[in-house]
C-alpha positions in Angstrom: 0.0 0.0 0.0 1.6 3.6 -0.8 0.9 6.5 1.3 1.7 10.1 0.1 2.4 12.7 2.3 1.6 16.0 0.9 2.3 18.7 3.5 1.4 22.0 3.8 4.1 24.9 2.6 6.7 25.4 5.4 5.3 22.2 7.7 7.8 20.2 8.9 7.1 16.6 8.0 7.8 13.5 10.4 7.9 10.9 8.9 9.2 7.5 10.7 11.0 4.2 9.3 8.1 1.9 9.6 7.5 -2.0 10.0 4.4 -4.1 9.9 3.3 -7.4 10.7 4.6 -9.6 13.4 6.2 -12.9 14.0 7.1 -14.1 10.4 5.1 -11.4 8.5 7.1 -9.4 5.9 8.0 -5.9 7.3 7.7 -2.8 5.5 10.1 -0.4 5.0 9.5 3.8 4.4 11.7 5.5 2.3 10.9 9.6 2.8 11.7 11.2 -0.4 11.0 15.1 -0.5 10.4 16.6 -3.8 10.2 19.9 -5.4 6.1 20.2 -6.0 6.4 20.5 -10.2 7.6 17.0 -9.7 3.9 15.5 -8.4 3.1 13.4 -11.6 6.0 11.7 -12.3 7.5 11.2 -9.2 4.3 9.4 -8.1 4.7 7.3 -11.2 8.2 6.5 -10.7 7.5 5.5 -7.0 5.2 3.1 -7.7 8.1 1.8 -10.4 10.3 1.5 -7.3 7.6 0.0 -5.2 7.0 -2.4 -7.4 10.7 -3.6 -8.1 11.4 -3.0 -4.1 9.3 -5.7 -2.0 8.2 -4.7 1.4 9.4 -0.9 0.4 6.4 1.8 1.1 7.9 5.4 -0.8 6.3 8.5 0.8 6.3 11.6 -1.0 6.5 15.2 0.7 6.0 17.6 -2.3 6.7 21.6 -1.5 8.5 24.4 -3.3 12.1 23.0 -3.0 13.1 26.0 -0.3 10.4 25.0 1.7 11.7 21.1 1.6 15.2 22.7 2.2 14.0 24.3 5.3 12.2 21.5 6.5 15.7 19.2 6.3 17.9 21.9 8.2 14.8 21.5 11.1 15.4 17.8 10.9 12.9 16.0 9.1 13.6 12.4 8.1 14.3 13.1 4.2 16.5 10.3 3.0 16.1 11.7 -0.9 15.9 15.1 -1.8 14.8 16.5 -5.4 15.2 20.2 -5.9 13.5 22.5 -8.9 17.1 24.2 -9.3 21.0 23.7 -8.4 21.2 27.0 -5.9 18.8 25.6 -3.5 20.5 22.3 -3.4 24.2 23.8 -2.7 22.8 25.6 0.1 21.7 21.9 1.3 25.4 20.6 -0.1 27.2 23.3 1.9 25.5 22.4 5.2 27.0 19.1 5.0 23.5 17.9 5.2 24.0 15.5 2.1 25.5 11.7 2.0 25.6 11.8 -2.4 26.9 14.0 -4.6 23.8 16.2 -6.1 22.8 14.3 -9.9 21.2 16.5 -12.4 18.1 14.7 -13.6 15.9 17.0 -15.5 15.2 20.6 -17.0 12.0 22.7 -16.6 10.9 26.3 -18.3 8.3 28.8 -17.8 5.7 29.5 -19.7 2.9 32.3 -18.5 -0.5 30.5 -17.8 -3.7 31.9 -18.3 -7.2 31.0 -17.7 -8.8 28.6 -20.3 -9.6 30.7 -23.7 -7.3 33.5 -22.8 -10.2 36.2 -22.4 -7.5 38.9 -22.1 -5.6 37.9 -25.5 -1.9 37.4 -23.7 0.5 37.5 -26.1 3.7 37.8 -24.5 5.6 38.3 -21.6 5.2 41.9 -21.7 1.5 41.8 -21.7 1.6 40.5 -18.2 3.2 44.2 -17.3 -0.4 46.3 -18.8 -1.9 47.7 -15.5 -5.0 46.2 -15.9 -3.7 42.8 -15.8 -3.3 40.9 -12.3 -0.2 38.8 -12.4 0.9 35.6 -9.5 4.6 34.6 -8.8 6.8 32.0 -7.4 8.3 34.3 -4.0 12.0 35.0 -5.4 13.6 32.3 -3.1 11.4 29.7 -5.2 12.8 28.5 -7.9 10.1 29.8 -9.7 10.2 32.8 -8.4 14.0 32.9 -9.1 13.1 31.9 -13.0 10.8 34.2 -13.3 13.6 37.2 -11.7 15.8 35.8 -14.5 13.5 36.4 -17.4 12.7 39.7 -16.3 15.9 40.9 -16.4 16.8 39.0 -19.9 13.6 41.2 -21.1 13.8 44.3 -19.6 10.4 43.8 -18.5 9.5 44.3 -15.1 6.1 42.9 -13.2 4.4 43.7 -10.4 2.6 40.5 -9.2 -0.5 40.8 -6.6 1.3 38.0 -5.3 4.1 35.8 -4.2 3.6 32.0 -3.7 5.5 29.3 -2.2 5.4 27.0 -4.7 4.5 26.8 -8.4 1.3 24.4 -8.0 -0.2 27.8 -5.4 0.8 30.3 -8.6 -1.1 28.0 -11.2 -4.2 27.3 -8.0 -4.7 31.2 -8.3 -4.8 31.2 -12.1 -7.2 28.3 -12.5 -9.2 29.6 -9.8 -9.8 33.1 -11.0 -7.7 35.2 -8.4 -5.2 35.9 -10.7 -5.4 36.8 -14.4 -1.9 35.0 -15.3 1.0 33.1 -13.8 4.7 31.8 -14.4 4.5 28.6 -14.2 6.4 25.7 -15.7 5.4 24.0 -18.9 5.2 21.1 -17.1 2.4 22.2 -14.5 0.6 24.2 -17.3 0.1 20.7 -19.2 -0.9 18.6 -16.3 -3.7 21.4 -15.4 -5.0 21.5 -19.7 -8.4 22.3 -19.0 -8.6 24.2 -16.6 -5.6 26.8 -18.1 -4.0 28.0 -21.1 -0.7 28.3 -21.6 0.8 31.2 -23.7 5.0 30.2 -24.8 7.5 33.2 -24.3 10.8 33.2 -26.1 13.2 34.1 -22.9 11.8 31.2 -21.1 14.7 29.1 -23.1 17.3 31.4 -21.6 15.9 30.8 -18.0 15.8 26.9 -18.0 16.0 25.6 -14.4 18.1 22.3 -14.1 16.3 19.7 -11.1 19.4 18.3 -9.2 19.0 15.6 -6.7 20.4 13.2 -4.0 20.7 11.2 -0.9 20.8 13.5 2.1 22.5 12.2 5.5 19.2 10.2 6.8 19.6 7.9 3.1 21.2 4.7 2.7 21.2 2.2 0.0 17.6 2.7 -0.8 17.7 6.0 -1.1 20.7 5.5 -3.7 19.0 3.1 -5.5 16.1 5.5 -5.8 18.3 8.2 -7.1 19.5 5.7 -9.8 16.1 5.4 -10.7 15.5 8.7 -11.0 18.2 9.3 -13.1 18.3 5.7 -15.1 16.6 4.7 -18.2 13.2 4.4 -17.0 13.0 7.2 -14.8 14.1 9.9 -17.5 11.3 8.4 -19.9 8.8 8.9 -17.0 10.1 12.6 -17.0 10.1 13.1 -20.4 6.6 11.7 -21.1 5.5 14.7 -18.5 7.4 17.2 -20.5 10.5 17.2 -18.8 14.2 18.3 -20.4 16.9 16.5 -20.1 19.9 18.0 -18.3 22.4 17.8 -20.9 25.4 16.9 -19.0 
């Protein structure tokens, strides 16, 4: 049986090695991986890939914007893997000596600006999001979201005034589907799980801005956490990523 654990923004998650059963039963073992939100989908896909190939092996999933999972290791929680949405956020992790691996780049994300379903307003481009009239929702600018979204402003010159700042990229595209926010930065990735519900309008500097998702074993992580790593960044992992619009890192 798999349980997820999907926390709220900033909680700190405890999470225990488990076992079940008694006398000869099999016990079960938890492996606590804590992943950058964007990676819902196929990290839940891949999970039950590991669960299946790992006997006895129950993978829970915290999912947060990867600052907020960063925050909740340096408090202690029991993360044994830890997947980040960029490298800066990870080598704060690295330089705390709070790692037991070497960080693995595994994938690639970009923004695109997501609007509600039809466009009504006619969005064109990034610069559109800058007309008064228009009510625009980022990642905060410690997100790395947030920190994408800083970047493509400054490669454009253009400069936004959102109504707000959000801790993740799954709250940013919450207020665009819901109607509190006209338009969002969010990543292709999110934009395309949420078809239906949003549009999402393609910008050119998004390229330049690509954030590359490291990740590895932090302290708590032993062999199961490495082999979940490999996974990650194996054969079958990467076509799970791809197949949800995820970049490879190219190197």
């Amino acid at each position: 049986m798999m349980r997820r654990a999907r926390q709220a923004a900033g909680a700190v998650v405890v999470l225990s090695l488990s076992a079940c059963g008694s006398g000869g039963q099999a016990r079960e073992t938890t492996l606590n991986v804590y992943a950058a939100s964007s990676l819902q989908v196929p990290f839940e896909e891949i999970a039950e890939e590991f669960e299946a190939a790992h006997s006895g092996v129950d993978v829970q999933l915290n999912f947060a914007g990867s600052s907020d999972l960063a925050a909740q290791i340096r408090a202690g929680a029991p993360a044994e893997v830890f997947a980040s949405a960029n490298e800066a956020t990870m080598e704060q992790i690295a330089a705390e000596q709070l790692l037991a691996s070497e960080p693995r780049p595994f994938a690639t994300n970009v923004l695109t600006i997501a609007v509600a379903e039809g466009n009504p307003l006619g969005i064109e481009s990034l610069a559109s999001l800058a007309e008064p009239t228009v009510s625009v929702v980022l990642c905060a600018p410690q997100v790395p979201c947030g920190s994408a979204a800083g970047d493509v402003q400054e490669l454009t010159g253009v400069s936004l005034t959102p109504v707000s700042e959000e801790s993740s990229v799954t709250d940013v595209l919450g207020k665009v589907s819901s109607g509190q926010a006209d338009a969002g930065l969010v990543y292709v990735t999110d934009a395309a799980a949420a078809a239906g519900s949003v549009d999402s309008v393609p910008f050119d500097a998004a390229a330049q801005a690509a954030n590359v998702y490291p990740i590895a074993v932090t302290g708590t992580g032993g062999d199961l956490a490495a082999d979940f790593v490999d996974l990650v960044t194996g054969v079958q992992g990467q076509r799970v990523l791809a197949a949800h619009g995820f970049g490879k890192p190219g190197r």
